[in-house]
C-alpha positions in Angstrom: 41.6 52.0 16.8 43.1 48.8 16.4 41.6 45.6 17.8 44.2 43.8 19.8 44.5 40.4 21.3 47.4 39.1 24.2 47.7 35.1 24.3 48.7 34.1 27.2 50.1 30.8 29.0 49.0 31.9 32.7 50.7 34.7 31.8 53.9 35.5 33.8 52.7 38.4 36.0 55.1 41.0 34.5 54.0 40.0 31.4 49.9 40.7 32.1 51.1 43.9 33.6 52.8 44.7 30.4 49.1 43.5 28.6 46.9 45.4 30.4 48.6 48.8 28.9 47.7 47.8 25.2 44.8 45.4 25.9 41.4 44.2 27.6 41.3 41.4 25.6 43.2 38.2 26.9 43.0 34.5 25.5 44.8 31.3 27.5 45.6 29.1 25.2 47.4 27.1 27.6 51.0 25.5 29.9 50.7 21.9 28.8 50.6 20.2 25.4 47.5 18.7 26.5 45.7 22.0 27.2 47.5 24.0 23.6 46.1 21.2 21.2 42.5 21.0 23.1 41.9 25.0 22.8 43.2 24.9 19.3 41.0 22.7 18.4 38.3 25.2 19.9 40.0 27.8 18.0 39.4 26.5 14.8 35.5 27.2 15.4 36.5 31.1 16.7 35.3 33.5 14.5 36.5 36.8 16.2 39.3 38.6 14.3 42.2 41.0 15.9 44.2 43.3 13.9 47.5 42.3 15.8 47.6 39.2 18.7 50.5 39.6 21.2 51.9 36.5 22.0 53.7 35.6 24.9 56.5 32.9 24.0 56.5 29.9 21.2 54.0 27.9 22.6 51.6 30.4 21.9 52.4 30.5 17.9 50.1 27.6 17.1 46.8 29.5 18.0 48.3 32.9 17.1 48.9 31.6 13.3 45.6 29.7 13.2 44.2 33.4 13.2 46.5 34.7 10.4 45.6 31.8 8.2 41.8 32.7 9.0 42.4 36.7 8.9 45.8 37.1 6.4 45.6 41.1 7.4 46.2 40.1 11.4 49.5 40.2 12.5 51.6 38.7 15.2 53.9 40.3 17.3 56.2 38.0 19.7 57.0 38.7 23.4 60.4 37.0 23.1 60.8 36.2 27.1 61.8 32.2 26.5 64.6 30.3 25.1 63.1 29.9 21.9 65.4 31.2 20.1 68.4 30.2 21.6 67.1 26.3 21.4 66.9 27.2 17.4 69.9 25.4 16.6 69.6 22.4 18.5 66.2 21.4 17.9 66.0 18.3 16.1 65.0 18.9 12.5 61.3 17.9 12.1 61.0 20.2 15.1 63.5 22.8 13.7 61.3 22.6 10.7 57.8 23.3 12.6 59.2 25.9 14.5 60.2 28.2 11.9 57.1 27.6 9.7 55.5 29.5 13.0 57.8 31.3 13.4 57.8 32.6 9.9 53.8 33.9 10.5 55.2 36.2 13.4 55.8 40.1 12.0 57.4 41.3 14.6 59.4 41.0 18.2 59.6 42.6 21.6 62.2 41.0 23.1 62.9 41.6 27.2 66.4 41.9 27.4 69.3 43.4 24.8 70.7 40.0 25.0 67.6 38.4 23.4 66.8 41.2 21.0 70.3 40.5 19.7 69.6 36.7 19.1 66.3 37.5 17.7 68.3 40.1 15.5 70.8 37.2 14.0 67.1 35.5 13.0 65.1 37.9 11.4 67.4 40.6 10.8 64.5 42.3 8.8 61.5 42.0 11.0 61.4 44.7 13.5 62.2 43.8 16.6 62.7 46.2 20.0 63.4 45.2 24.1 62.0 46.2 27.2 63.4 45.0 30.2 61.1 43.0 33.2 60.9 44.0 36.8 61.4 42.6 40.2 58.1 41.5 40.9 58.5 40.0 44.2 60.9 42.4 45.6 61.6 43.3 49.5 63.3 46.4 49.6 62.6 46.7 53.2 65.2 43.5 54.2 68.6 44.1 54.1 70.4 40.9 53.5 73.1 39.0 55.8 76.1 40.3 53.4 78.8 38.9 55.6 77.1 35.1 55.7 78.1 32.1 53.7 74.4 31.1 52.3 74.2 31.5 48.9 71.0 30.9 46.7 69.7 30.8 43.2 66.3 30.2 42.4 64.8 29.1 39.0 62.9 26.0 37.5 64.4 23.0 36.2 65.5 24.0 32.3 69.1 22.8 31.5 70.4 26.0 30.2 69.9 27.5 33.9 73.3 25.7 34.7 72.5 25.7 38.2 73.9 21.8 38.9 77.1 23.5 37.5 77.1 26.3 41.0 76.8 22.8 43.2 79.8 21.8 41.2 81.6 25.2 42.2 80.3 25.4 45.9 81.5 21.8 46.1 84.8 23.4 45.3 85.1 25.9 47.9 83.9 23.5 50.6 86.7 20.9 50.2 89.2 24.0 49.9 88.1 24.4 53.5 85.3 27.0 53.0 81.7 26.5 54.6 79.6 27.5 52.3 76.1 26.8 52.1 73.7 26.8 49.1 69.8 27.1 49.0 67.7 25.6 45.4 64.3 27.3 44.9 62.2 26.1 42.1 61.7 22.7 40.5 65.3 23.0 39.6 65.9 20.6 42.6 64.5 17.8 40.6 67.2 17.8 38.4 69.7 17.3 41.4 70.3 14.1 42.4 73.7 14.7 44.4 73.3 15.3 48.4 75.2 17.1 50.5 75.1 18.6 54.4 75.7 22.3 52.8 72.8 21.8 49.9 69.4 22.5 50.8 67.0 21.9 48.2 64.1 24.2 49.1 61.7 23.4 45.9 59.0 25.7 45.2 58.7 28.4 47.9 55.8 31.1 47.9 57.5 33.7 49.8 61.0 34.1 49.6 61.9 37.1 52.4 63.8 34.3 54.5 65.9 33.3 51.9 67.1 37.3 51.1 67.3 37.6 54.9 69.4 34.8 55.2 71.9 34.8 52.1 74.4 37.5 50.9 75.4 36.2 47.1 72.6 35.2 44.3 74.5 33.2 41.9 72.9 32.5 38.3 75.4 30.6 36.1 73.6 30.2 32.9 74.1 29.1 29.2 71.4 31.4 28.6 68.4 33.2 30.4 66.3 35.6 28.9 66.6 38.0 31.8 65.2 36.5 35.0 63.2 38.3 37.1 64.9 37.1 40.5 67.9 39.2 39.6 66.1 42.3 40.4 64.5 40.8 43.3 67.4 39.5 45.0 68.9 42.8 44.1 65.8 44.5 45.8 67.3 43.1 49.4 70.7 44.2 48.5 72.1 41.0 47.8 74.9 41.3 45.6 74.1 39.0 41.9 77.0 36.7 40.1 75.4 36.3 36.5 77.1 35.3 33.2 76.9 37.8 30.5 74.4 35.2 28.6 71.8 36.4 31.8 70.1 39.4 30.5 71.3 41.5 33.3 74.4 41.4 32.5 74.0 45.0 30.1 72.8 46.4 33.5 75.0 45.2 35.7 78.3 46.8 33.6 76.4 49.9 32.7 76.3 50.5 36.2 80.4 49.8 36.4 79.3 46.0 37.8 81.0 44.2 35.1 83.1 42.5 37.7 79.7 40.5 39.0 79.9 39.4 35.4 81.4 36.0 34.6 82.9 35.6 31.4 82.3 31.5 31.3 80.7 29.2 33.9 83.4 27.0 34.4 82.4 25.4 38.1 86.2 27.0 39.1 85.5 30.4 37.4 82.1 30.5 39.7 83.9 29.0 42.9 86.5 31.9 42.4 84.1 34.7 42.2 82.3 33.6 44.8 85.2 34.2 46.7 86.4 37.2 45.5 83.2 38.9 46.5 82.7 37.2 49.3 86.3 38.2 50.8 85.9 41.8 50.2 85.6 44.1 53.1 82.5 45.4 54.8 82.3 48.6 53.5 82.7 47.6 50.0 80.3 45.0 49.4 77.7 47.4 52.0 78.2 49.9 48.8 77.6 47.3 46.2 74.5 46.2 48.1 73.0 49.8 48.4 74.1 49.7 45.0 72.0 46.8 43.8 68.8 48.0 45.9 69.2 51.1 44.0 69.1 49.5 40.3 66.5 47.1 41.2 64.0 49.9 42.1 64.6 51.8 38.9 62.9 48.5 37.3 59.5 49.0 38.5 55.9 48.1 36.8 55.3 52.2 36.6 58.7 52.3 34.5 58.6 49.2 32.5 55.0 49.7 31.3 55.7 53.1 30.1 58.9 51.3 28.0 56.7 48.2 27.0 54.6 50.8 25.3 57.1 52.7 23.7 58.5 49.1 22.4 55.0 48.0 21.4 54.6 50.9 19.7 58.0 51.0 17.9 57.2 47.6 16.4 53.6 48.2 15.3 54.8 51.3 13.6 56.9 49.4 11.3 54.3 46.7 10.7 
């Protein structure tokens, strides 16, 4: 049997559920900078040896690779859930250059969304890499959400690619085309706001959330690039109906399930002011069936369901190790 080891940063709680299936064996190496380079300095001293250490996102690489210097047969399989990848390209190149010498160490990739295993794909086309979607972890299937009210929310921290000071742009938009829209921010992602208005409420960090899915009919995630956020399936779980670019991981979902029309191609502020619309001017009984709709997707995504295909993925990619 082989010996494995999950590294962790808290870890996401999706991402321990997935653990727990292939391992009792969990290391924190650490959020902050501060707290990465003080246990790897502790790590250097660590004499225990794994066969294969899942890690869970970049940060993690430094420790993880530590190992494989010290143990060349261990080997390092990647829970692709951050950006990563996608920041690649930008990174300036001393980074760029630091980066892939980790990156280089990992063997393989389980990536969380077909969008990422598709980027991680155009990387290391010859690594194996497979995907297994997250779950609603915070779900409230029991509320049924105000479809016919103007509240609108997204929720998410405070990284650029998010977009989300580009849907204040767009619900500043409808309001001075006469429309009364208003939009709630959960998450540090109100820190990076620094415009005010009477119809923005910037709700920062927010432990329970079943007001917000009472309260609001559209959630409206405009980004360059997200992984595949688990507060789509959990605004989904109250029936609220999602606006997502097709750079959200959803997005594969969402048109398999003959959604593609919740899918924007661009995040233009107008394009999301638009859609917004659209959906919010259909009638009753239409968005009630998209609504049921969304309920019923988000509860196929469940911690039964996705552990069984986190398995199946980790499995794939340790048999072509």
């Amino acid at each position: 049997m082989k010996k494995i080891l999950f590294t962790h940063q808290g870890p996401h709680k999706v991402h321990g559920v997935f653990a727990e299936t292939i391992t009792e064996n969990w290391y924190r190496y650490g959020d902050k900078h501060s707290e990465i380079i003080k246990n790897l300095i502790k790590s250097v001293f660590d004499r225990s040896r794994y066969d294969i250490i899942l890690v869970e996102g970049g940060l993690g690489l430094p420790h993880s690779v530590l190992k494989k210097i010290k143990n060349h047969e261990t080997k390092i399989i990647l829970l692709n859930a951050d950006t990563l990848l996608f920041d690649l390209p930008k990174m300036n190149p001393l980074k760029k250059m630091v980066v892939k010498f980790l990156l280089s160490y990992v063997d393989g990739f389980i990536a969380i969304s077909p969008l990422n295993k598709k980027i991680a794909l155009n990387n290391y086309p010859d690594k194996p890499i497979s995907f297994v979607y997250p779950y609603g972890s915070n779900n409230s299937f029991q509320i049924n959400c105000d479809l016919n009210s103007n509240n609108l929310l997204f929720i998410g921290n405070q990284e650029s690619c998010k977009r989300f000071d580009l849907l204040v742009d767009a619900v500043e938009i409808l309001n001075k085309r006469g429309n009364a829209f208003n939009l709630y921010l959960v998450g540090s992602c109100i820190d990076s706001i620094t415009t005010d208005f009477p119809w923005l409420h910037k709700e920062g960090f927010q432990k329970n959330l079943d007001k917000y899915f009472k309260k609001c009919s559209l959630y409206v995630h405009p980004a360059d690039f997200d992984s595949c956020p688990v507060t789509v399936f959990e605004t989904m779980s109250s029936g609220m109906i999602p606006i997502i670019t097709e750079n959200v991981g959803e997005a594969d979902i969402l048109t398999d399930n003959r959604l593609e029309y919740l899918v924007l191609k661009d995040n233009n502020p107008k394009t999301i002011a638009d859609k917004i619309l659209e959906i919010h001017n259909l009638d009753e009984k239409e968005k009630a069936n998209i609504s049921i709709k969304c309920k019923e997707i988000s509860s196929k995504y469940n911690a039964e369901t996705q552990s069984k295909e986190f398995e199946k993925a980790f499995q794939e990619v340790v048999n072509q190790l």
